[in-house]
N, C-alpha and C positions, 0 to 999 in steps of 0.2 A: 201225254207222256212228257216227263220232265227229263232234260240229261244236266249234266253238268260238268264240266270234266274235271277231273281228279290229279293228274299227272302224263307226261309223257313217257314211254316206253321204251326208249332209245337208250342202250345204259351206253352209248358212244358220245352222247353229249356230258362235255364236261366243266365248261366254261358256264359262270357263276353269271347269270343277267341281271348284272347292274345297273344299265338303261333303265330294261324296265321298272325295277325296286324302284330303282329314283322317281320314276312315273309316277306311279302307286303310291309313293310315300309324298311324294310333293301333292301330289291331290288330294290327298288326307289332309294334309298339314291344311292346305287351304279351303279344304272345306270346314275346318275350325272355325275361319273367320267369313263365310260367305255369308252376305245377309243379300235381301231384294234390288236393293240400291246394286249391290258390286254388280249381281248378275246382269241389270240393264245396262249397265255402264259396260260390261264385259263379257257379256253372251251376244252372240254374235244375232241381229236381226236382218234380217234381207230387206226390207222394205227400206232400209238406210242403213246401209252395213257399214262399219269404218275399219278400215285396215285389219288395224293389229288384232279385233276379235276373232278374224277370222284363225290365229289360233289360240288366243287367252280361253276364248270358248269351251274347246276339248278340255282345257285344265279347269272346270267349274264343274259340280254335279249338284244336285236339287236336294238330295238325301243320302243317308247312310246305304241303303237299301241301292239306290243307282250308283253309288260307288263301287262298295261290294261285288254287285252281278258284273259292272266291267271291270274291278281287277281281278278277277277270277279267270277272266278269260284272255285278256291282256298278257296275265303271268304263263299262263299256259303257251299264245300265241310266240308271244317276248322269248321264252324260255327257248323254244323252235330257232325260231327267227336270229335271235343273239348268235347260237353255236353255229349257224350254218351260215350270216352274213358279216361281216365288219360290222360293230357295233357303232359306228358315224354313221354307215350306211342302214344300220337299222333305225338308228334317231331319226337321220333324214325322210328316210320311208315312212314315217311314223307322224312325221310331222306333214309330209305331203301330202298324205291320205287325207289326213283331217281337214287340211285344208279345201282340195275337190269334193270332198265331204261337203264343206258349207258353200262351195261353188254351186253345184248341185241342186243341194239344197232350196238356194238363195236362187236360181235360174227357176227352178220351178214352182215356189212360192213365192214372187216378185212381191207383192202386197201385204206379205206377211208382218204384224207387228211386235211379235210377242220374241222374246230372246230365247236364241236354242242352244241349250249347254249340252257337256257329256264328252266323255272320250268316243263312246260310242262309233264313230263315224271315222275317227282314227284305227280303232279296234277292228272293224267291220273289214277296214284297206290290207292289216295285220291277216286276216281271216283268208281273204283274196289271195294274200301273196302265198299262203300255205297252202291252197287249194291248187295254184301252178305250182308252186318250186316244190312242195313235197306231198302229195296228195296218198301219198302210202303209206303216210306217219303213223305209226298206231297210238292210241290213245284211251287212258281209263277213262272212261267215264259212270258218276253214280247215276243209277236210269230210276225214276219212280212209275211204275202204272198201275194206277189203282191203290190197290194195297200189296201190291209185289215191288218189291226194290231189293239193289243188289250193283255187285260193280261190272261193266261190259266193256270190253276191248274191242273200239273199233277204227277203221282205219279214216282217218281223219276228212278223207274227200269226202265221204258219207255223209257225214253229220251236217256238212258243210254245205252242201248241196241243198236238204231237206231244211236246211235255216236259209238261206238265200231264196228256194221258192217259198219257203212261209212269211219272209218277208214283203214278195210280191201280194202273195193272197192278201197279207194283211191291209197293204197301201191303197186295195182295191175294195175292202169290207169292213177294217174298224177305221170307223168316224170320229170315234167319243172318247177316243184316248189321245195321251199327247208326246206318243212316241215320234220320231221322227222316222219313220221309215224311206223315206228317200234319202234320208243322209246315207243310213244304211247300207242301202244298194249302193249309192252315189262312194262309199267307201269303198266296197267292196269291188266294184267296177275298178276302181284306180287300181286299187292292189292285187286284181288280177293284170290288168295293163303294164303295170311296173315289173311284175312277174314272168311276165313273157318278156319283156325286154332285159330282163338281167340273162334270163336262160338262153337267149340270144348273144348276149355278148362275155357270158360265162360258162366255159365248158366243164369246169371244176364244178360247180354249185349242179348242171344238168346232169352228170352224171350220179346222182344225190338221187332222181328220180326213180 
């Protein structure tokens, strides 16, 4: 089964995500000029990681196609996220994810040589924080199975859930691909952890729940 999501369902969000556009559109722009050289120089590798990769990295993607699938999910996540936090406070979230993202990462492939790019791991923390702070969001999504498709409203913890366990399944049975699924989790983790901490010390945003 394929989902994808389409938009959010909230007609109480009204504020324009800016942030995220910006994201989306900066990483465009620069995958114009990505060639192999930039990503070594600037995809973050754990076997010798330097600083500032750990987030030039998130702003790098391999192809059109890895751009695409994360700002699709990004603008949806963004679009959430903007109306319901300060938008400082969502850049910052956005940027610390990714970073424990490649913490992560980089802790459990110490040896690794090869550069890991992608929003990915930022996106994943995005994903995290929506699962605590609003886990009842509803949300279109286009569903394919088989040869049935169509648009399905569902509430956002769902989806969310059965992507974070197929991310475990995956980090334990595909070998041959060169997804990062520890960033994944490793995103995700943060962005639930940062989530419980704002609902902690924001009773505006908990009642949202």
């Amino acid at each position: 089964m394929i989902l994808i999501p389409v938009n959010c369902d909230n007609e109480n969000y009204k504020k324009f995500p800016f942030i995220t556009l910006f994201i989306i559109i900066l990483c465009f722009i620069i995958l114009f000029f990505t060639t192999e050289k930039l990503i070594w120089d600037f995809g973050f590798i754990s076997a010798h990681p330097k600083i500032y990769t750990y987030i030039t990295s998130m702003f790098l993607h391999g192809s059109w196609l890895h751009w695409i699938s994360n700002s699709i999910f990004l603008f949806i996540c963004g679009f959430i996220l903007e109306n319901i936090l300060k938008r400082k406070t969502f850049l910052l979230l956005y940027l610390l994810c990714g970073i424990f993202s490649n913490v992560i990462f980089g802790l459990t492939y110490p040896n690794l040589h090869a550069p890991l790019i992608g929003a990915s791991g930022a996106i994943s923390g995005l994903m995290g924080l929506c699962f605590i702070i609003c886990p009842k969001e509803k949300i279109r999504f286009f569903y394919l199975i088989l040869f049935l498709f169509g648009i399905i409203r569902l509430p956002i913890f769902i989806v969310l859930f059965m992507w974070i366990i197929s991310q475990f399944i995956y980090l334990f049975t595909d070998y041959s691909s060169h997804v990062a699924y520890m960033g994944h989790i490793g995103g995700f983790l943060t962005g639930m952890i940062t989530g419980y901490l704002i609902l902690w010390y924001n009773e505006k945003i908990k009642k949202i729940r």
